[in-house]
N, C-alpha and C positions, 0 to 999 in steps of 0.2 A: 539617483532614483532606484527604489527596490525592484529587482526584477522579476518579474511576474513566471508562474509554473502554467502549462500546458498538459491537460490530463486528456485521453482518448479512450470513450469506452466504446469495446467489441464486443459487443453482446449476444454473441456465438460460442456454443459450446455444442461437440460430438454427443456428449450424455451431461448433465448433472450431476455435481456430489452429492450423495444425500446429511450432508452437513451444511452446505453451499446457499447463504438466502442472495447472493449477487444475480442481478439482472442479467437472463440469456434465455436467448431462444434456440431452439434449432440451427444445425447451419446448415445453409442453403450457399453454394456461389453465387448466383444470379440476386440471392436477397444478400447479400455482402457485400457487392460490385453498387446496387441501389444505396446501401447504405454507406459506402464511403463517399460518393457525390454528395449525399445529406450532409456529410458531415465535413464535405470542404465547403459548400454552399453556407453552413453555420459559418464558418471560419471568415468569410467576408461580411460577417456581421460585426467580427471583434473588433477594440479598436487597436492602434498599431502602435504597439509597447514592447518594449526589450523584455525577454526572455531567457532563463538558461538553462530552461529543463525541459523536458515532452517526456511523457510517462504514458505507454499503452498498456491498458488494464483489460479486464473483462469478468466473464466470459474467457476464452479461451484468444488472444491474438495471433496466437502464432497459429490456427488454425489457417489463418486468411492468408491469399495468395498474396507475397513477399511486394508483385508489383502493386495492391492496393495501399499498403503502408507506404510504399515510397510515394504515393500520389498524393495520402496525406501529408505527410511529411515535406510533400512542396509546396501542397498548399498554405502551411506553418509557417514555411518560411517566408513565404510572399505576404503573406499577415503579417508577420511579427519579424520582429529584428533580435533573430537568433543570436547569440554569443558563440563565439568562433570554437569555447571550450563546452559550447551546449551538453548536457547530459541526455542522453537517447534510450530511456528502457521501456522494452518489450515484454510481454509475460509469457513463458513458453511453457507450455504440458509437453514433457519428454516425447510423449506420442504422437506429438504432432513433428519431431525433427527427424533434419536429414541436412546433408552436409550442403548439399544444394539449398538448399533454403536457408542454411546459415550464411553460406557466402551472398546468397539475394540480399537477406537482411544486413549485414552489413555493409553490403554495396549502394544501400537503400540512405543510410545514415543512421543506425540503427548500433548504438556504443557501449553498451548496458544489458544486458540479461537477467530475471527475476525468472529462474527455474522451480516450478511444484515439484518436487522432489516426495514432502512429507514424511515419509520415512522410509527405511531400506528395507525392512522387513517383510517382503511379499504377501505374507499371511493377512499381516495390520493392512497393506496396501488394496488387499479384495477386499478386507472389512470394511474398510473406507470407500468403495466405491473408484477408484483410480485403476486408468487404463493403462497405466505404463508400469512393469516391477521394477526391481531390482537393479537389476543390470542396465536396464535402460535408462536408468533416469544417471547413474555413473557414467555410461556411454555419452549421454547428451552433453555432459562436465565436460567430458574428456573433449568432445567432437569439437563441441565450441571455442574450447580453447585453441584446439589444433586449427583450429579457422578464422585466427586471431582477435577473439573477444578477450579482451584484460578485465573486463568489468563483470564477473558474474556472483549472481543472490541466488543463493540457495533458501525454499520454505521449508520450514521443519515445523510441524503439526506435535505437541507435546501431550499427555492425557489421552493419546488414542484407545480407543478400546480392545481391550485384548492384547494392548500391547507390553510389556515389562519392563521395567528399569533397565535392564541389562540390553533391549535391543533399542532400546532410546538412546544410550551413551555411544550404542555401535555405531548407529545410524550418525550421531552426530561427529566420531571420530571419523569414518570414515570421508564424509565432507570436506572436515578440515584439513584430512588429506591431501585430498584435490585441488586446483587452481581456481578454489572459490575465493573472492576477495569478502564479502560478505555472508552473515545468516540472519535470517529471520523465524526467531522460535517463540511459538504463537500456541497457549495452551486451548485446547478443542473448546467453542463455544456452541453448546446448541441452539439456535437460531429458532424462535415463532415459523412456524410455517415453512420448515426443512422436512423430509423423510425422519432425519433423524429424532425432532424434534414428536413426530406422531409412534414412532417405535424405537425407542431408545435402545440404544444397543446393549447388549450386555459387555459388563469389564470396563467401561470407564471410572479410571479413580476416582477415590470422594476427595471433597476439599482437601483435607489435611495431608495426601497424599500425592496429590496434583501442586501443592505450594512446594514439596518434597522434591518433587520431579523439576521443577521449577528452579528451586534452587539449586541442586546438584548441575543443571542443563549449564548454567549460568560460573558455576564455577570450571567447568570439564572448559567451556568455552575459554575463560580465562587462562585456563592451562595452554590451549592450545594457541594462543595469541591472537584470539578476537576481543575488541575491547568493546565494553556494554556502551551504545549511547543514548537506547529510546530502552523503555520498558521491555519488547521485546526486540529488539536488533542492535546486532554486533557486527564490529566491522573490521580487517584486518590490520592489526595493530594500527588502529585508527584512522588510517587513511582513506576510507572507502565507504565512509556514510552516505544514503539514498541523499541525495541532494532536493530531489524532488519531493520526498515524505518529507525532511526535513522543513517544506513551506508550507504544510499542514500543521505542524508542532510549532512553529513560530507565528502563524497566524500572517503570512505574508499572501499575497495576492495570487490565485491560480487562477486559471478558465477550462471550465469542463465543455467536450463534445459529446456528442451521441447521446442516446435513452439513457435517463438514469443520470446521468454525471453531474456533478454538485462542483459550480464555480464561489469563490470569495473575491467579489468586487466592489470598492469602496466601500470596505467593512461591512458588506450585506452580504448573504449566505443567498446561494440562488441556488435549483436545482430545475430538469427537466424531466418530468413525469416516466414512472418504468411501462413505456409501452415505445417499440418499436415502428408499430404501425401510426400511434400520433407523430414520432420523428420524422416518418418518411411524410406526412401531412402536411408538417410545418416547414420543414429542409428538401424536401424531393424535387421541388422544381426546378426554376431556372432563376437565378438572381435571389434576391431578395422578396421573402412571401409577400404576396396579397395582404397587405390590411396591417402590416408591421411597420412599426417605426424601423428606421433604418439603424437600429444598435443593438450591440449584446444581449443583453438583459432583456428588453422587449416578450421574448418570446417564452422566457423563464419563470418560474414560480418561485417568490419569493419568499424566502423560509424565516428568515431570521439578523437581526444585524450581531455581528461580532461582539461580544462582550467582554468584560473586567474577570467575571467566571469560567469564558470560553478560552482564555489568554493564561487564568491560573492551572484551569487542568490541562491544557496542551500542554503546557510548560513544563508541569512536574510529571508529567510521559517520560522527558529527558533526564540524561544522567547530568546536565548542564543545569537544569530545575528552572527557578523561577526566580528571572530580574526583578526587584523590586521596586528599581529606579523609574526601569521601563514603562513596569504596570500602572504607575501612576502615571507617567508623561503620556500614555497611551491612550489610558480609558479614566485619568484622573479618578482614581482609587485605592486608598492605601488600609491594610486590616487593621479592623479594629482593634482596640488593646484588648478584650476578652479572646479574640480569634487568636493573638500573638500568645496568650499564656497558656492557651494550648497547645497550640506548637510546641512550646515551650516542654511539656508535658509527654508529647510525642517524642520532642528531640530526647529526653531521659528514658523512655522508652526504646528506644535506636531505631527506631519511622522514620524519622527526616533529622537533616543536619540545616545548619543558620548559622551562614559567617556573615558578616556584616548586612551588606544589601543583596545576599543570595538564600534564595533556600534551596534543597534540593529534599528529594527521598532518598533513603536508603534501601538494597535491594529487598530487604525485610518488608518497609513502608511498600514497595510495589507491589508487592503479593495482594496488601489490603486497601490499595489507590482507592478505589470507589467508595470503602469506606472513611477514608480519611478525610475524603473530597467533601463526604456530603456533610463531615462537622464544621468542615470550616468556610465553604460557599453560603 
């Protein structure tokens, strides 16, 4: 049986990016502490299915006192029938560490680190609204290492404003320096309803420029022996792919907690509204709510079932692309013959490649994904 990912949102953050459209409020301890009873009280709603990921996102998690995470984390385990090789990541803002709290989280069960890093260039780093420079966000590489993390992701933010080719390559050498086993390089998205999105910063490259950056990121990566497996993540010489992204690109089964977090169960797309205050409504009590069926879903908004479309373009995210065998044993759907002679079209173009029953993009095709996508969905 395929086994199911575990995602945790902490919907806490010190400040805001003003790039940032993720669900967070203030943080508060006392509304932190409320909020993780919510969210192991959700957890005896799930049902009890093998597992081999937990991924805490936000907002900021490492914000939160190390013994709150461990409390979830037992209660995950009392749900669900973890895997002895479970994967465990955290997302850490440099400014939220200290070595005590790295040995907490580790003592927690916590085997994995997703550090915001963004880039190293302290200048770009105030433009962007980020609380930690330079040296801290190396510090935090170094600290975690020395406090026996093997598994840590570095975010790299690419197209920053104001930022220059030359401190983009820095910022990524210096990375691969370190005892990162992964990177994640993510070119700036301005978001509906962000700061940045009402005052645009000055200095963000234009397209043809940002595909530039894009590429060069991508190859300096290859040089240094990260190998590409999602459109934007690399991982050291391949050993060290998100296990738990990876059940998002394969369309395999997850369950999300807290405000905000979007589960896939029985090929239906569920999510739980971004308001805090209805979480603690629906999860703050005691047992199971008032007026609820006693299951997962119950209390979720039903977004969407999983599709023959939602399966193509996860798929060609990967540098592994799109099963063709799959796609039809899945969703009983195979392209049509006009959709294949474009492909076809594409692949002379060098956008995607087609060996027998695989397709994939090429890193060129990935620059222009969404336009590709919408010719042939």
């Amino acid at each position: 049986m395929e086994k199911a990912g575990i995602y945790i949102h902490v919907p806490f953050c010190v400040r805001k990016c003003p790039y940032c459209d993720f669900y967070s409020v203030p943080y508060d301890p006392a509304l932190a502490a409320r909020y993780t009873e919510a969210v192991c009280a959700q957890m005896q709603l799930a049902p009890r299915v093998q597992a081999d990921t937990v991924y805490f996102g936000g907002g900021t998690p490492s914000l939160l006192d190390p013994a709150l995470i461990a409390r979830m984390l037992e209660a995950a385990a009392q749900r669900f029938v973890l895997s002895e090789d479970c994967e465990v990541t955290l997302e850490m803002n440099p400014a939220t560490c200290t070595a005590e709290k790295l040995r907490a989280l580790r003592a927690a069960g916590i085997n994995r680190l997703s550090i915001g890093v963004q880039s190293t260039d302290d200048a770009v780093l105030r433009q962007i609204g980020r609380l930690h420079d330079r040296q801290g966000a190396l510090d935090t590489i170094a600290l975690a290492a020395a406090c026996g993390f093997e598994n840590i992701s570095a975010d790299v933010m690419l197209a920053l404003p104001q930022e220059s080719e030359a401190a983009l390559m820095k910022t990524i050498r210096e990375l691969c320096a370190l005892p990162v086993t992964h990177l994640s390089a993510y070119l700036l998205k301005i978001m509906p309803g962000t700061p940045f999105a009402a005052h645009r910063p000055d200095g963000i490259p234009d397209d043809d420029d940002q595909a530039a950056l894009y590429e060069k990121s991508c190859a300096l990566l290859d040089r240094c022996g990260f190998v590409q497996y999602e459109i934007s993540n690399f991982s050291r010489g391949g050993r060290y792919p998100s296990r738990h992204n990876l059940k998002y690109w394969h369309c395999a089964p997850y369950y999300g907690f807290g405000a905000a977090a979007h589960s896939s169960v029985g090929g239906k797309l569920y999510s739980f509204p971004r308001s805090i205050d209805r979480y603690l409504e629906t999860f703050g009590g005691s047992g199971c709510p008032a007026g609820l069926d006693a299951a997962f879903c119950a209390p979720l908004n039903l977004e969407t079932e999983l599709s023959a479309q939602d399966f193509i373009m996860l798929s060609l995210r990967l540098t592994a692309g799109l099963d063709l065998d799959e796609l039809e044993r899945r969703f009983d759907y195979r392209f049509p013959p006009e959709t294949l002679r474009r492909l076809d079209v594409y692949a002379r173009a060098g956008l995607c490649e087609r060996q027998g029953r695989r397709l994939w993009l090429t890193r060129r095709g990935m620059l222009v994904s969404n336009a590709l996508l919408a010719e042939i969905l």
